[in-house]
N, C-alpha and C positions, 0 to 999 in steps of 0.2 A: 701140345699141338700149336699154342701163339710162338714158339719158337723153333719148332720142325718146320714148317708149314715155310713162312719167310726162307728160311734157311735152304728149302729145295727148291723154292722159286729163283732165288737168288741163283743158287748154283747152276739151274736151268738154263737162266740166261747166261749167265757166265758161259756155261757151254757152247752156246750158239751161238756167242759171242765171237770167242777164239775162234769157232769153224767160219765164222763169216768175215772175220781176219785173213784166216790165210785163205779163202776164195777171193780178197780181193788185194792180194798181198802183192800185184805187178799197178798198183794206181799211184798214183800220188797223194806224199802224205796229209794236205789241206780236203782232199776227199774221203781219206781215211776218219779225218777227225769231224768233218760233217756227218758222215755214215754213223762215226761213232754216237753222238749228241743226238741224230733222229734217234738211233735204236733204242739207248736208254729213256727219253723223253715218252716211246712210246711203250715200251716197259713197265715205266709206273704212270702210265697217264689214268688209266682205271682207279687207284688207291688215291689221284691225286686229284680227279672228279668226287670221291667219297668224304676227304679229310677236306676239301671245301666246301660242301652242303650246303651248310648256314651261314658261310664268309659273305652272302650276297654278290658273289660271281652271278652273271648272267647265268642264265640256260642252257641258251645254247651250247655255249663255249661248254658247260657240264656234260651235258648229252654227248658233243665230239669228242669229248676226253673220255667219257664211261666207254663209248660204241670201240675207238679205237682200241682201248685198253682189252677191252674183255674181247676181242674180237684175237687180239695177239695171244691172250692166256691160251686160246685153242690151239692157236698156230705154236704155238710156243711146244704144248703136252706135245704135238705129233710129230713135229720137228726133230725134239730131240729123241723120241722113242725112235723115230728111224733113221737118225744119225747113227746112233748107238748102236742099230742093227747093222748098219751097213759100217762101219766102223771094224764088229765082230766080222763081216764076210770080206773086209779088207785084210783081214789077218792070214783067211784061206786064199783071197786071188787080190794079191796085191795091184793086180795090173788094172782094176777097177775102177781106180785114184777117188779124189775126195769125192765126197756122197753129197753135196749138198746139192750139186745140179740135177742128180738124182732125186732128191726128196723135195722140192719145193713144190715141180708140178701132183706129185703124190698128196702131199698137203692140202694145196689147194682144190682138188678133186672132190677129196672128203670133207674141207669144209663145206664146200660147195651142198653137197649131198647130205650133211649134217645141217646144213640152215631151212633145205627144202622138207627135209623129214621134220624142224620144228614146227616148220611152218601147218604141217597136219597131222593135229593131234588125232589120237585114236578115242573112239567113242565105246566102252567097255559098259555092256547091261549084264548085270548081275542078277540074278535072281534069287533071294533071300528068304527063308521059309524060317520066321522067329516060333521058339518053344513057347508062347504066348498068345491070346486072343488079344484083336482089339478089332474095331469099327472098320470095317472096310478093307480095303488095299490101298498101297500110297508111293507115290514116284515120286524120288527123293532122287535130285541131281547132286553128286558131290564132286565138289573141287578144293584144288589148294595151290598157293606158292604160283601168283597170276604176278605178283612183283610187278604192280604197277609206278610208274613213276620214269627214269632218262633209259632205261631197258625196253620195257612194256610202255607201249605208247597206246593213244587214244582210237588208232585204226586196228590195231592189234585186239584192243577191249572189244572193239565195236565186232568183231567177229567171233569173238567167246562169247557175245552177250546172246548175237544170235545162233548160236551154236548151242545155248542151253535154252532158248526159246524153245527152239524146235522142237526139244524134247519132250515139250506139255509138261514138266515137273508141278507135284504138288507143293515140294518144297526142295526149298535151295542152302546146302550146306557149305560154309566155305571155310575150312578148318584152316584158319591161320594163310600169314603171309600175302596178304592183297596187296600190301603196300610194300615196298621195297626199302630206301634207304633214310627217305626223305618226304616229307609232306610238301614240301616245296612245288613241285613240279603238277602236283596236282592241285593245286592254287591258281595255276595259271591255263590250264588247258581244261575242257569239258567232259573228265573222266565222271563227275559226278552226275550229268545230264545221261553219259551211257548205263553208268549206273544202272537209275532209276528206270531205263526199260525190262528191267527184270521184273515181272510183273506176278510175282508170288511172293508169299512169306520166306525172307531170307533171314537167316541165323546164323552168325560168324563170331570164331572162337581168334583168338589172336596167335598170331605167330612172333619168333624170336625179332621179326623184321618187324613187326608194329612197334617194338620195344625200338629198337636201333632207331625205327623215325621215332621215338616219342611217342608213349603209348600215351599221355594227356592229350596231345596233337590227333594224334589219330583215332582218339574218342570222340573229339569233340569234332573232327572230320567226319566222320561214321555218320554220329548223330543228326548234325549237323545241315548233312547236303543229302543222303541219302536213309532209304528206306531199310537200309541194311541194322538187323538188331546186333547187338555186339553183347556175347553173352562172356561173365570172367564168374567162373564159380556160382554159377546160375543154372535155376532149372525150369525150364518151361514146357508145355501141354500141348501136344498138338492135337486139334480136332480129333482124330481117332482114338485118344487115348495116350497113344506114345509117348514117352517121358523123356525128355533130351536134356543134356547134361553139357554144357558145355563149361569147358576148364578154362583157365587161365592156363598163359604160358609158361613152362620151366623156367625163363626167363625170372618172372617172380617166384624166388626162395618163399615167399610167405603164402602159397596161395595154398588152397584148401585142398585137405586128402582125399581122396577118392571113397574114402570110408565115410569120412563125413558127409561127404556131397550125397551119398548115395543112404545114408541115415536121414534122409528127406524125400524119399521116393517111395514108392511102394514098387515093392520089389515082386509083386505078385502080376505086373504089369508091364509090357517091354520099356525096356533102358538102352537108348543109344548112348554112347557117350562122345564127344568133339572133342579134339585132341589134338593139339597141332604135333607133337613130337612123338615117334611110337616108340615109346619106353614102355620098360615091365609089363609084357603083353601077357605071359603066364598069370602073374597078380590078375590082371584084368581078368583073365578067363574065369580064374579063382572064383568071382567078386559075385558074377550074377550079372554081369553086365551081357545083353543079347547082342549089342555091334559098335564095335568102334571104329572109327572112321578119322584118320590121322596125313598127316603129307609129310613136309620138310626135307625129305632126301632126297628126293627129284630122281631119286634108283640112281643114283650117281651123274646123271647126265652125261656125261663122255666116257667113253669106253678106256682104259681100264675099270675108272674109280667108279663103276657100279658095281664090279667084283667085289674092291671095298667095301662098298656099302651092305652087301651081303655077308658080311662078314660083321661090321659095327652093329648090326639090327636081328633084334629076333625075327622079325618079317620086314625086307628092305621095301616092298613094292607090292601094287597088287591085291588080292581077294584070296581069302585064307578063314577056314573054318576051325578052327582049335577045337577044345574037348567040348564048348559051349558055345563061346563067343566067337562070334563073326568079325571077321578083322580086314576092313579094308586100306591099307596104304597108296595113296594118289602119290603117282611121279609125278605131280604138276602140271598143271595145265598150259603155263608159261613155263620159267626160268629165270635164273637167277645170273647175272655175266653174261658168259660167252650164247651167242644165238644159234646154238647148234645144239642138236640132239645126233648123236653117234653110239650107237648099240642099247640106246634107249626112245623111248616114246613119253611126248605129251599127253594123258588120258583128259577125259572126263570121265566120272562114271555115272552110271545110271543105275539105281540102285531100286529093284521093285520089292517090296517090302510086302509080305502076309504072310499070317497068323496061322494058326493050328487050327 
């Protein structure tokens, strides 16, 4: 994948390279080679906001290079998907000529449509009926993959924060990925002040993205400025009973088995377990585990590649009851890159919890 991956980017542009060649192929060649230098520049300007993180580049100039970059990956996927198609219906009616004046206003339609659809996430209550007693009923909000940091900015937080207020949760899950690429940016800005209006017991398992910023950094962030618990191979009690289990990230090769973690619980008692990656969900049902609650895939966020991801994942997205266990997958409630959602949705979920 580290060398497919590169390899179709590369080619992608290359594609819509040569097509935006010969659309401009009557100018002059000092405009040519201008045109050339922005497009590459803006090409990798995303990979070239990430591999300076820590070089102490300012900020801003980071956040311009991140917004632009991931902003072109989009435009980039639908460009050439319908270059391509309209390439193949050049074949049937030639008289059509090149597609790309065709496809630019198409493009920007659906980004357009794709930025307004992230901008409102969907609010999904589930109702959960565990094979177990315990104390009460409990509203549990779960989220994941909010990628705070030159993406997810401070006014973006500030409306998830209240967006899971509203809900009255008893408790607040956030299964990995809070932090995006880099601790940096929130050093400088008041993510941790929005933070702290979450005004319930939060419990957060780490994602592959706490690892890429520094999962030292992003402990002693966590810890540090906020009331968020950061659980890695930990298990803790809530008031009613419930027994939550929260993992460490596949990130760390070393971390503890699910067998062991759960060789510490009383198994006669419900068992959520936090997850940032939904792997071996079969295992999981095996286990005795009543709900697990995972993100990282974001359901692909751009339409095709949530087909993909229906295909990579035994459960890509979503609320799913297996033979036992309760399986919920969050697309995210941010995003990761590009600021668009296209054939997929932002969630939060709401998750009402009671017993037998």
């Amino acid at each position: 994948m580290f060398i497919l991956l590169p390899l179709i980017y590369l080619s992608g542009n290359a594609y819509l390279y040569w097509k935006m060649l010969q659309a401009v192929s009557g100018v002059p060649l000092w405009v040519k080679v201008c045109i050339s230098i922005i497009f590459w520049v803006v090409a990798f300007s995303m990979f070239v906001s990430i591999g300076l993180k820590d070089a102490g580049v300012p900020q801003v100039v980071l956040k311009i290079l991140f917004h632009v970059g991931s902003v072109w990956m989009a435009f980039l996927l639908y460009s050439v998907l319908l270059l391509i198609l309209t390439d193949f219906v050049r074949l049937l009616v030639p008289a059509i000529g090149p597609g790309l004046k065709y496809v630019l206003p198409v493009v920007v339609i659906l980004l357009v449509y794709g930025y307004v659809n992230y901008r409102n996430p969907v609010i999904n209550n589930v109702d959960i009926v565990l094979d177990k007693e315990f104390d009460g009923e409990v509203t549990a909000v779960a989220i994941s993959d909010i990628h705070l940091g030159l993406g997810t900015g401070p006014k973006a937080l500030k409306r998830y924060v209240d967006m899971i207020n509203a809900q009255n949760p008893d408790v607040i899950f956030i299964v990995g990925d809070l932090i995006d690429n880099s601790i940096r940016p929130l050093l400088s800005a008041p993510f941790d002040e929005i933070l702290n209006q979450l005004n319930v017991p939060i419990y957060m398992v780490p994602g592959n993205h706490e690892y890429i910023s520094g999962i030292g950094d992003s402990e002693v962030y966590l810890e540090s400025r906020t009331s968020i618990k950061l659980l890695k191979d930990e298990i803790i009690e809530l008031p009613s009973g419930i027994q939550v289990i929260g993992r460490d990230d596949r990130s760390n090769k070393d971390r503890q088995s699910l067998d062991t973690l759960l060789s510490r619980t009383d198994i006669s008692r419900p068992i959520i377990v936090l997850d940032h990656q939904p792997y071996n969900l079969a295992e999981i049902d095996a286990s005795g585990v009543d709900l697990q609650i995972s993100g990282h895939t974001h359901n692909g966020q751009l339409w095709p590649l949530n087909l993909l991801v229906n295909e990579m994942y035994e459960q890509g997205h979503g609320y799913r009851k297996w033979s036992h266990t309760h399986i919920y997958v969050s697309s995210g409630l941010s995003l990761w890159g590009p600021p668009f959602r296209i054939g997929t949705k932002s969630d939060l979920a709401v998750l009402k919890l009671s017993g037998r």
